[in-house]
C-alpha positions as CSV (number, residue, x, y, z in Angstrom):
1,X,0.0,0.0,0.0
2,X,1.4,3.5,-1.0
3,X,0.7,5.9,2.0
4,X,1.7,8.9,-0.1
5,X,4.6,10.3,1.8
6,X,7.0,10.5,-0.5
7,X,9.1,13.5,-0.3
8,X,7.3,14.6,3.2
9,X,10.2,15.6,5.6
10,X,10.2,14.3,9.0
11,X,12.0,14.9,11.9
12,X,12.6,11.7,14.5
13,X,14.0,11.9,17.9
14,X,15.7,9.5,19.3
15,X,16.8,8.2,16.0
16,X,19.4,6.2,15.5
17,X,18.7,3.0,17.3
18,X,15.5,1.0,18.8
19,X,12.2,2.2,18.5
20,X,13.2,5.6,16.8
21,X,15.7,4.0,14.0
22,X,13.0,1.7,13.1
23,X,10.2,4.5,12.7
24,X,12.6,6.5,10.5
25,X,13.3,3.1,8.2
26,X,10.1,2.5,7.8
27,X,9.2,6.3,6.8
28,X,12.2,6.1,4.2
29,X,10.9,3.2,3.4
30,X,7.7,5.3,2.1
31,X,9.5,8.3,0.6
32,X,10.3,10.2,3.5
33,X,13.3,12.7,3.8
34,X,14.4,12.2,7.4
35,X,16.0,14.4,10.0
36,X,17.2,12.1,12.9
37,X,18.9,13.3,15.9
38,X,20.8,11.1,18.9
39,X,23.0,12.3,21.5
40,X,25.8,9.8,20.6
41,X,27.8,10.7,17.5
42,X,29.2,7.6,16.7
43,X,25.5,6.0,16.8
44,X,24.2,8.4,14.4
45,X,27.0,8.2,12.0
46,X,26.7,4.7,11.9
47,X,22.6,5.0,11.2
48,X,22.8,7.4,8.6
49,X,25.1,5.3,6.9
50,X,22.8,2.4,7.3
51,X,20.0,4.8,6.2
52,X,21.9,6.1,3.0
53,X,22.7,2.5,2.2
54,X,19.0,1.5,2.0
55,X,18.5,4.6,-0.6
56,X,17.4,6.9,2.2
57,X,17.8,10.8,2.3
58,X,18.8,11.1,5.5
59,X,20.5,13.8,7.8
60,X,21.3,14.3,11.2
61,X,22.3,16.4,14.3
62,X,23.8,15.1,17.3
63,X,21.6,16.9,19.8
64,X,20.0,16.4,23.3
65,X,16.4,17.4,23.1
66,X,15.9,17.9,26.9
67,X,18.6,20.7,26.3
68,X,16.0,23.7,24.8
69,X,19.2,24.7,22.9
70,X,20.0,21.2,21.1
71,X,15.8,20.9,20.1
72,X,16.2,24.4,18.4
73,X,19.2,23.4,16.9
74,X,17.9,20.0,15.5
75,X,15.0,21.6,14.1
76,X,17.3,25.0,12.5
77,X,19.5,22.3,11.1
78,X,16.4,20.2,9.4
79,X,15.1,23.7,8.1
80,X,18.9,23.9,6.0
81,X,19.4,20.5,4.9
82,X,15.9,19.1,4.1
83,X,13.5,22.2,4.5
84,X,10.0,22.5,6.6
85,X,9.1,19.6,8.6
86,X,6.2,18.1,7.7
87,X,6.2,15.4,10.1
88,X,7.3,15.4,13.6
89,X,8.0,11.9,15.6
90,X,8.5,12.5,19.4
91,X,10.0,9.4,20.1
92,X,13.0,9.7,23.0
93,X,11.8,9.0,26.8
94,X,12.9,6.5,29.7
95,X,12.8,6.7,33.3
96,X,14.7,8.8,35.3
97,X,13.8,7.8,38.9
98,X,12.2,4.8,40.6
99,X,8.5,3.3,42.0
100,X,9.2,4.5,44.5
101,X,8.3,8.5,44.9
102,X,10.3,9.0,48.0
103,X,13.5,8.1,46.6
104,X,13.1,9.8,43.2
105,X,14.9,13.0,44.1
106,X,13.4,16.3,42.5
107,X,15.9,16.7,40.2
108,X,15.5,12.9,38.3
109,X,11.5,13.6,38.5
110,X,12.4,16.8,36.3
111,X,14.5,15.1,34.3
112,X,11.8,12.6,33.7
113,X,9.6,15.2,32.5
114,X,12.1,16.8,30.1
115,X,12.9,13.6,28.6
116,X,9.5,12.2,28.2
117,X,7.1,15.4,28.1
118,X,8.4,18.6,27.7
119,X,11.3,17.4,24.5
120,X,7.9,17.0,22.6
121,X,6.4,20.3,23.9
122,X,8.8,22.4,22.3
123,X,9.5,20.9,19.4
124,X,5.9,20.8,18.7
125,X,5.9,24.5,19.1
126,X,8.8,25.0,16.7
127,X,7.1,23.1,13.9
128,X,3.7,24.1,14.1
129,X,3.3,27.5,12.5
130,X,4.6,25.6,8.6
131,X,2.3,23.3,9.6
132,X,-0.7,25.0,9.5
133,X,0.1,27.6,7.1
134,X,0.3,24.4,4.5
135,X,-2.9,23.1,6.0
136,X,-0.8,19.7,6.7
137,X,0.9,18.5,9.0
138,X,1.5,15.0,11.6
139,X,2.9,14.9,15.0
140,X,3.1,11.5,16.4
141,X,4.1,10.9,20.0
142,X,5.7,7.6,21.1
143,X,4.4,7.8,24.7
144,X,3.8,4.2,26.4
145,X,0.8,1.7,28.2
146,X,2.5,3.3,31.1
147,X,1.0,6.4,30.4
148,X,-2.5,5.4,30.2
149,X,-2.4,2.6,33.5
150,X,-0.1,1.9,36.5
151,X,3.2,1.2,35.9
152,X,7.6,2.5,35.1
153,X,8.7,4.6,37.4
154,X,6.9,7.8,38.4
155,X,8.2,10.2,37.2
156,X,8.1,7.9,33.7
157,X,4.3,7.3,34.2
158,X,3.5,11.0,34.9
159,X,5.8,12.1,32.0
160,X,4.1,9.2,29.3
161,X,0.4,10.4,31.1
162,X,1.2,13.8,30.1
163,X,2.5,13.4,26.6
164,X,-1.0,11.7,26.2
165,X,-3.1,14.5,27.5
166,X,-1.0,17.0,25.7
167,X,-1.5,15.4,22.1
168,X,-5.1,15.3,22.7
169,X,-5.4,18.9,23.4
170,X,-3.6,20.0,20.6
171,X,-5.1,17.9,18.2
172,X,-8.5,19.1,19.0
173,X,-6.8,23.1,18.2
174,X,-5.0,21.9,15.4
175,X,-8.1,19.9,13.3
176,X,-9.2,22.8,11.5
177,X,-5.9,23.1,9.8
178,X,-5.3,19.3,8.8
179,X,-2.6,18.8,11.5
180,X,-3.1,15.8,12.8
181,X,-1.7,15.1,16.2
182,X,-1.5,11.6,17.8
183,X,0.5,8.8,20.4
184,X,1.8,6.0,20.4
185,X,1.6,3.3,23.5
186,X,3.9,0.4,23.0
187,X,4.3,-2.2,25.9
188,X,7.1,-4.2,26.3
189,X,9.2,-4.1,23.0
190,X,12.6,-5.9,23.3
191,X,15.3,-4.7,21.1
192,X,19.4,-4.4,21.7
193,X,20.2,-2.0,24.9
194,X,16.7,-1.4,25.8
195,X,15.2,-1.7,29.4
196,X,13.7,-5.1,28.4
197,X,16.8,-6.5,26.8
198,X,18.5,-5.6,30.2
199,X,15.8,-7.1,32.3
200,X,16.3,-10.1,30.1
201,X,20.0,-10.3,30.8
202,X,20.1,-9.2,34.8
203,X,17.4,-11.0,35.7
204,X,16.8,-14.9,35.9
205,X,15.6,-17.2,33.5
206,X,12.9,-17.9,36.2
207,X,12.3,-14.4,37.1
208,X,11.9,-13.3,33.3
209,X,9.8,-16.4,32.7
210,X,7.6,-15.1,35.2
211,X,7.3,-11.9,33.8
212,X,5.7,-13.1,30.4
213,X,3.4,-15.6,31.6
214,X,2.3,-12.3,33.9
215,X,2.1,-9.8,31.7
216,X,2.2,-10.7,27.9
217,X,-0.4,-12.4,26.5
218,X,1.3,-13.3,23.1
219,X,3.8,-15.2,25.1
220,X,7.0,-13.1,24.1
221,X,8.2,-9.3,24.3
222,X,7.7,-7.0,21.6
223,X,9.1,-5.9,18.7
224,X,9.7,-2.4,16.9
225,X,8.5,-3.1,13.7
226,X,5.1,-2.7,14.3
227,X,5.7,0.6,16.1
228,X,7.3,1.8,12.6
229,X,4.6,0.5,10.4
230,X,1.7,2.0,12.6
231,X,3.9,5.1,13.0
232,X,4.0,5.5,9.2
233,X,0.1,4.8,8.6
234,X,-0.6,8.1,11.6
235,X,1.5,10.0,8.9
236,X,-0.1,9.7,6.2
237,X,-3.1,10.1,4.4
238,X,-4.7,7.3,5.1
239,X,-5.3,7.7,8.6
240,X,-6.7,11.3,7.8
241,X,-10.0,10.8,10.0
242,X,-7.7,10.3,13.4
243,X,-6.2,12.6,15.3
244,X,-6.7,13.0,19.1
245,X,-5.9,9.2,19.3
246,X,-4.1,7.1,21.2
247,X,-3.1,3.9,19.6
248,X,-1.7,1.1,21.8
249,X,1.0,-1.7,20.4
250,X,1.2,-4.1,22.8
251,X,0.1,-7.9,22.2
252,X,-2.6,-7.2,24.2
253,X,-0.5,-6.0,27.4
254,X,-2.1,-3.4,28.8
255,X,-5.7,-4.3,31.3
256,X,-7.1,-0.9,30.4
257,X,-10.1,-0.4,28.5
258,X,-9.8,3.2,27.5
């Protein structure tokens, strides 16, 4: 199926490894011209190579995006090399603190909220106004079942709750202007140096055993290619009836009904 994005230009946080390498593969995959960023340069090097390589027009900026700073300079440097963005993925996050609210200090609870909320705040603000002057535009935020039910660490559940709440609100302003603004809630998605491949590797074959006969219904963690391919659908055209939404990926994870 052609979704029609060929030549859009997004912007993906977080990109050059897990969740956010495989959104922006499977956006070049449909035509996209992709701005990644990633704090480490050797990992983004070594992703826009493997981007480029796949036919992909693909640029980067090594940038922090809970630095205000580094999010205006990802976005100034996407404006140079690729032009407007017409597609923003929020994807970085990850906890900061623990369960347990008394010994998450203040300062890893704010850091919990930069990373996972208020990175996707301002970026949204920077990319907005081409947005709506075009009368097109998609922001997608990867925010987690954590955010909609108990579960992470708190300052990661309150950060993931928020980035739900805030893409609802501004998809209802945005509407009238064809910028659609949704999220993403994946579960437990295994891939190399994530929190689940770690668990996987700390913990014991027993304990992780446990685990998935708990908590996954499917039998097994999950995996980021559905995460890109639903990803890609929000951008484009065919999903032009949703925005507001919240779209869990999770094998059936999460106990929630709304």
């Amino acid at each position: 199926m052609d979704l029609g994005l060929t030549g859009r230009v997004a912007m993906v946080t977080g990109g050059s490894r897990g969740l956010g390498k495989q959104i922006a593969q499977t956006l070049g995959r449909e035509g996209c011209k992709l701005s990644i960023c990633a704090r480490s340069r050797d990992s983004l090097d070594e992703t826009l190579m493997e981007l480029r390589s796949q036919g992909y027009e693909a640029e980067g900026t090594v940038a922090d995006v809970t630095d205000p700073e580094d999010g205006v300079r990802f976005y100034e440097d996407t404006l140079s090399t690729l032009g407007n963005p017409d597609i923003l993925i929020n994807n970085v996050g990850g906890r900061r603190g623990s369960t347990d609210f008394q010994e998450t200090t203040m300062e890893q609870f704010q850091e919990g909220l930069e990373v996972n909320l208020m990175s996707a705040v301002r970026l949204s603000r920077l990319v907005l106004d081409h947005m709506k002057h075009q009368k097109w535009g998609r922001i997608i935020n990867i925010s987690s079942i954590y955010g909609r039910e108990h579960g992470g660490s708190i300052d990661y559940m309150t950060g993931k709750a928020g980035l739900i709440a805030f893409s609802k609100h501004l998809a209802l302003q945005m509407a009238p202007f064809n910028v659609l603004v949704n999220s993403v809630a994946p579960g437990s998605i295994d891939f190399p140096g994530s929190t689940w491949d770690r668990f996987q590797k700390t913990q014991s074959p027993e304990t992780v055993k446990e685990f998935v006969n708990k908590n996954l219904p499917m039998g097994k963690f999950g995996w980021p290619e559905p995460i890109g391919e639903i990803v890609a659908f929000l951008a484009s055209d065919k999903a032009d009836l949703v925005t507001g939404a919240c779209v869990n990926v999770d094998g059936g994870q999460s106990k929630s009904l709304f």
